[in-house]
C-alpha positions as CSV (number, residue, x, y, z in Angstrom):
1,X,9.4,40.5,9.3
2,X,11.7,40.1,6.7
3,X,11.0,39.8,3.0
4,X,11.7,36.0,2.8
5,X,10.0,35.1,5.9
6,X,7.1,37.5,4.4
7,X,6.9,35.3,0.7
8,X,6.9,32.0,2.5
9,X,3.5,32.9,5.0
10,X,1.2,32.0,2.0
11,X,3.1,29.0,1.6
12,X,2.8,27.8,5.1
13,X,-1.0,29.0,5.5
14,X,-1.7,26.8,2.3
15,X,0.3,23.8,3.7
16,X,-1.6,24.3,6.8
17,X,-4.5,24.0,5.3
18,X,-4.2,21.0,3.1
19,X,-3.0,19.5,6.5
20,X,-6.5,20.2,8.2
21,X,-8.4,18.7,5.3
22,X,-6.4,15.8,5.0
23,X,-6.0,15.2,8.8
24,X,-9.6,16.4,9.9
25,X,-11.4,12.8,8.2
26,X,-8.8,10.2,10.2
27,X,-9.0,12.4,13.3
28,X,-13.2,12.4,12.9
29,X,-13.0,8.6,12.6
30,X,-10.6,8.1,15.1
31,X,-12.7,10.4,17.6
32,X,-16.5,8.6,16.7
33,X,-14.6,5.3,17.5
34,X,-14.0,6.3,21.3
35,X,-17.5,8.7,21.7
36,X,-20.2,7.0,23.6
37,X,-23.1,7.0,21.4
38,X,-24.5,9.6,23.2
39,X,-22.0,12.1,21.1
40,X,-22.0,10.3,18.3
41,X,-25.8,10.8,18.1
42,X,-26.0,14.5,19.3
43,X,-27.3,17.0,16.9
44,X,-24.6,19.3,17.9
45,X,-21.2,18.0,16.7
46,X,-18.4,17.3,19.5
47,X,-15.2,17.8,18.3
48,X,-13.8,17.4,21.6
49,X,-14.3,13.9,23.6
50,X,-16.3,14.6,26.6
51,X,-15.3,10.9,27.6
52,X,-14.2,8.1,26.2
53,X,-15.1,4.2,25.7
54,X,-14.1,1.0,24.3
55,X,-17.6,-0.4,23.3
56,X,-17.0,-0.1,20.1
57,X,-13.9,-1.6,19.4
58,X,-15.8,-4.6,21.7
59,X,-18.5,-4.9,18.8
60,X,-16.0,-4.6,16.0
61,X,-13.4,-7.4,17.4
62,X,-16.6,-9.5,18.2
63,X,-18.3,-9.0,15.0
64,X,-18.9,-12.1,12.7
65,X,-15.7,-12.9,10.6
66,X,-13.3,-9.8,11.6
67,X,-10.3,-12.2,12.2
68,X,-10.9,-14.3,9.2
69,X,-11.0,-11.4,6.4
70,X,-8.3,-9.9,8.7
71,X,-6.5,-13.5,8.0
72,X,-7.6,-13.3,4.1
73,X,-6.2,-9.8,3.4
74,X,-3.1,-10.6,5.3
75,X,-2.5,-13.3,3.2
76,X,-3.2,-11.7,0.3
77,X,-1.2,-8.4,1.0
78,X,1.8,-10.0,2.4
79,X,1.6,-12.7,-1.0
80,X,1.4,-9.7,-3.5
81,X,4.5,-8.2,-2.0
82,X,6.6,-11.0,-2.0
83,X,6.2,-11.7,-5.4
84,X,6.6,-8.4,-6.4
85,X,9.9,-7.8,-4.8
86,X,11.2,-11.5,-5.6
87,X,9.9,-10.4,-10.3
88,X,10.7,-6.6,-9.8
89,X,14.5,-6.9,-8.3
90,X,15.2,-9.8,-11.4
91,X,13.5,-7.3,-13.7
92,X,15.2,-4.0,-12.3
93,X,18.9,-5.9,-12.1
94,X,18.7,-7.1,-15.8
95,X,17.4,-3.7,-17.3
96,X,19.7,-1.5,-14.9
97,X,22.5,-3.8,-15.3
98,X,22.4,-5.8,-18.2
99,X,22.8,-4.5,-22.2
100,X,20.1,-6.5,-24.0
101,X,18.2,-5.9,-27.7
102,X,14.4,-4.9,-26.7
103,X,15.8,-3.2,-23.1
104,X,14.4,0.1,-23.9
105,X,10.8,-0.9,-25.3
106,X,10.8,-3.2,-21.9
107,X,11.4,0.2,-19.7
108,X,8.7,2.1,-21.8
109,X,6.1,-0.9,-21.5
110,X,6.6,-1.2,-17.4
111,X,6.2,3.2,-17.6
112,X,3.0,2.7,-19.2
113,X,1.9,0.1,-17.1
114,X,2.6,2.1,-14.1
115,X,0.2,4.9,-15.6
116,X,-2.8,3.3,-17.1
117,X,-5.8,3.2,-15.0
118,X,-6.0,-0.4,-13.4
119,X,-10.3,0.4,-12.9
120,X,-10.2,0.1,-16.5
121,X,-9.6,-3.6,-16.5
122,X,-12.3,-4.7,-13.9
123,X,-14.6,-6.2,-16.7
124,X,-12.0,-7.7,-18.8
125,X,-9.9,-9.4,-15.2
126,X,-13.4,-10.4,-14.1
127,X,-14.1,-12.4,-17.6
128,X,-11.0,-13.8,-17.8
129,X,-11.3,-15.3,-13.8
130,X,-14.7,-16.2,-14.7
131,X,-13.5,-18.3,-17.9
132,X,-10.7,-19.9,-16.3
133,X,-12.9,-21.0,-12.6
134,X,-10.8,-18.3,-10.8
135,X,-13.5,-16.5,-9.2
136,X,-13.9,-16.5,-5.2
137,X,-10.4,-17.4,-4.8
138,X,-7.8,-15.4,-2.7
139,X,-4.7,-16.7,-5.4
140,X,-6.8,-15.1,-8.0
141,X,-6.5,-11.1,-5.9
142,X,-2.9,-11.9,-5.6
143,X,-2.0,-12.3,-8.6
144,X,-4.0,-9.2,-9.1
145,X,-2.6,-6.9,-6.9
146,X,0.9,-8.1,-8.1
147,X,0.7,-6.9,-11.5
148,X,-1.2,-4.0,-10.1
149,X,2.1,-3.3,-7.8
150,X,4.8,-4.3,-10.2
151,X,5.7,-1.5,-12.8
152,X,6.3,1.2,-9.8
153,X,8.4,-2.1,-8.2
154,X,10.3,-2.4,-11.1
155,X,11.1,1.4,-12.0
156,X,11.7,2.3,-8.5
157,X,14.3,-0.3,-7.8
158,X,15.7,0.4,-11.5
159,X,16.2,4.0,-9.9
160,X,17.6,3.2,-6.7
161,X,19.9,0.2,-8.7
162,X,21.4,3.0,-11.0
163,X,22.6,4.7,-8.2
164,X,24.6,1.9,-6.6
165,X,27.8,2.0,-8.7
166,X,28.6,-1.0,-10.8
167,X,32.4,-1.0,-9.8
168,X,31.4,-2.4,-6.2
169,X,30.0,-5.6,-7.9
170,X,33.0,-5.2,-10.0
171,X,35.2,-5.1,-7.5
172,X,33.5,-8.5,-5.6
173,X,33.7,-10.0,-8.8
174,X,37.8,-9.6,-9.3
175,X,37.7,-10.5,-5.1
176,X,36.5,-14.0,-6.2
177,X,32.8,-13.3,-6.5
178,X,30.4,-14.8,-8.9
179,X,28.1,-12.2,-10.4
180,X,25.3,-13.5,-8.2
181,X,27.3,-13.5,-5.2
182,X,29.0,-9.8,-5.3
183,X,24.9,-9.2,-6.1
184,X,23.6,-10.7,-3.0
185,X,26.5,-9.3,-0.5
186,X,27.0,-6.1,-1.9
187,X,24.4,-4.7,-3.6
188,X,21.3,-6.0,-2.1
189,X,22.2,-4.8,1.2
190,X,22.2,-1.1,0.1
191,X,18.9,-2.0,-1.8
192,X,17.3,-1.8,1.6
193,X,15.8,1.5,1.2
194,X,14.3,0.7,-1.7
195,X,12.9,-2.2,-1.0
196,X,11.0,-0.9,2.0
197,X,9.8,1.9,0.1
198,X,8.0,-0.5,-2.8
199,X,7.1,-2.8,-0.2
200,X,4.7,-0.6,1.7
201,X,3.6,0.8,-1.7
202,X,2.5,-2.7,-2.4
203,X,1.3,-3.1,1.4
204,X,-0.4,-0.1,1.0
205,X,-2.1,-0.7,-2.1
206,X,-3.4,-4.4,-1.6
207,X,-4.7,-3.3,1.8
208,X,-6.7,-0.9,0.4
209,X,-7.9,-2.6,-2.8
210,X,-11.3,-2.7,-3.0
211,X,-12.8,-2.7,-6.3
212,X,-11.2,-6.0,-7.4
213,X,-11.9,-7.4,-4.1
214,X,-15.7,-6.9,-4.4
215,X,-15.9,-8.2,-7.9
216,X,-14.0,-11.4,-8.0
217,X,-15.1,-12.8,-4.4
218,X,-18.9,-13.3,-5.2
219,X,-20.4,-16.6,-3.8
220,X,-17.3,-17.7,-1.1
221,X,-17.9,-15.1,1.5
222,X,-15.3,-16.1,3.9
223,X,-12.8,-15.2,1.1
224,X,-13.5,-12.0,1.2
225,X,-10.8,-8.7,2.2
226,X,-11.3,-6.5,4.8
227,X,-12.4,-3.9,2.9
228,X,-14.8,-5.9,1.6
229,X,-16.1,-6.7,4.8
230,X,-16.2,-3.0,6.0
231,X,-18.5,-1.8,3.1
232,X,-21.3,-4.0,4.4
233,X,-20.5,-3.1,8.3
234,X,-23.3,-0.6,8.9
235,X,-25.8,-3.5,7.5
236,X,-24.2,-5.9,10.3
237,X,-25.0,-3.1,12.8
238,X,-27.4,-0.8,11.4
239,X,-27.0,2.8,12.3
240,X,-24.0,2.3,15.1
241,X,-21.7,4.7,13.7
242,X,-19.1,4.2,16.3
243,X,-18.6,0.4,15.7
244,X,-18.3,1.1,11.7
245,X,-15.6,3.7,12.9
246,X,-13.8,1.8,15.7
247,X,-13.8,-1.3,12.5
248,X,-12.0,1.6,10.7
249,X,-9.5,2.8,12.7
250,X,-8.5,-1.0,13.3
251,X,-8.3,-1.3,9.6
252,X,-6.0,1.2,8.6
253,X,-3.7,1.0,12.5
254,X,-1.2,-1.6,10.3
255,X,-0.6,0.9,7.6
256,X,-0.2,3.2,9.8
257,X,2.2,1.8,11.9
258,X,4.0,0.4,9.6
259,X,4.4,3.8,8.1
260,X,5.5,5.0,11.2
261,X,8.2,2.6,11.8
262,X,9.9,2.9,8.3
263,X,9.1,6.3,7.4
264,X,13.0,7.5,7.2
265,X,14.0,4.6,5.0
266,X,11.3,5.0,3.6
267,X,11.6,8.8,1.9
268,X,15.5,7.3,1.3
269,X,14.2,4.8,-0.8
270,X,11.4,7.1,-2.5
271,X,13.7,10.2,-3.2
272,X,16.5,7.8,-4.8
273,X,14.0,5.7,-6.9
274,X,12.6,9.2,-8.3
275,X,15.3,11.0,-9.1
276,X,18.1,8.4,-10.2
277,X,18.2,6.6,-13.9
């Protein structure tokens, strides 16, 4: 074995291992959400199905209100992304593009955004939904999970902006273009990338929200999020494990596949946003 080859086994035995630890949870769920209770129940762990069944998933599409907070954190998600693309690309064009007094306090404002711990503000968002009559309202989690998901928008698509060179708008623009125009037809197609890479940041993190969630929807229980709903799961069915699980794996399949689908765009997007501007 060569010297190189020798250096790099430590490397690939620690990948490995951070693999196993992060793949071992979501293959665990996964696996209690097909065991017959029987498994799931043994005292001596199976790591390897003996057989599987769809009983769970039965009780977990069946239970009380799965398709509504599915409805509710659809809206919600697919709402806070929108808006965030529609504020972030307006907000990335003008400070990537434009020359404007205040341009670099606005970058260093959205960079601090993007860092400060949004569990910090639970007590001062709940006060401020409870003074303006905004509480138990899905608007109110949008809005939310919008500012929550608009700094990384806004410096990402900076980033991947920067790297799209000015002269092709330019070059529109002496074609005949207005400004907006050479925008829309040039650039914004090679924004693609980009855009797929903060939208399922924002999918993924208004999916998963549940700290906000559980505060701000308090007496209008049909308003509340999946996760939400999943936290009190084991009170709807007591100690069935493998329903809680099968509810689990059926809350996190859209992320997942959605990952799937646009992971190579999506490390195009990520990579440019990081390491351009």
């Amino acid at each position: 074995m060569s010297r190189s080859r020798a250096r790099r086994v430590p490397l690939h035995a620690a990948a490995l291992l951070v693999f196993v630890l992060s793949a071992f949870p979501v293959y665990w769920m996964v696996l209690t959400a097909f065991k017959p209770t029987a498994d799931i129940q043994s005292e001596t762990p199976v790591f390897l199905p003996t057989s599987v069944t769809l009983d769970h998933f039965t009780k977990a599409f069946e239970a009380d209100g799965f398709w509504l907070f599915w409805r509710n954190s659809l809206i919600v998600t697919v709402g806070c992304v929108v808006l965030a693309l529609i504020v972030a690309l307006g907000a990335a064009f003008a400070v990537a593009r434009l020359r404007w007094k205040g341009r670099r306090g606005f970058i260093l404002m959205v960079f601090i955004a993007q860092v400060a711990p949004w569990e910090a503000l639970l007590i001062p968002m709940y006060v401020i939904a409870r003074d303006t009559d905004m509480l138990d309202r899905l608007s109110t989690l949008t809005l939310i999970y919008f500012m929550i998901t608009l700094p990384f928008t806004i410096v990402t698509l900076r980033g991947f902006l920067t790297a799209i060179p000015v002269e092709l708008e330019e070059a529109a623009q002496v074609d005949g273009c207005t400004r907006a125009v050479a925008f829309r037809r040039v650039t914004l197609p090679l924004l693609a990338p980009g855009l797929l890479a903060t939208s399922l940041f924002g999918f993924i993190t208004a999916w998963n929200e549940f700290a906000f969630a559980n505060m701000l929807i308090i007496k209008n229980q049909d308003d509340r999020t999946l996760p939400v709903w999943l936290s009190s799961f084991s009170n709807v069915f007591g100690t069935d494990w493998g329903a809680t699980m099968a509810a689990s794996t059926l809350f996190a399949l859209p992320v997942l596949l959605l990952f799937l689908v646009l992971q190579g765009r999506v490390a195009a997007g990520m990579t440019s946003g990081a390491v351009k501007g």
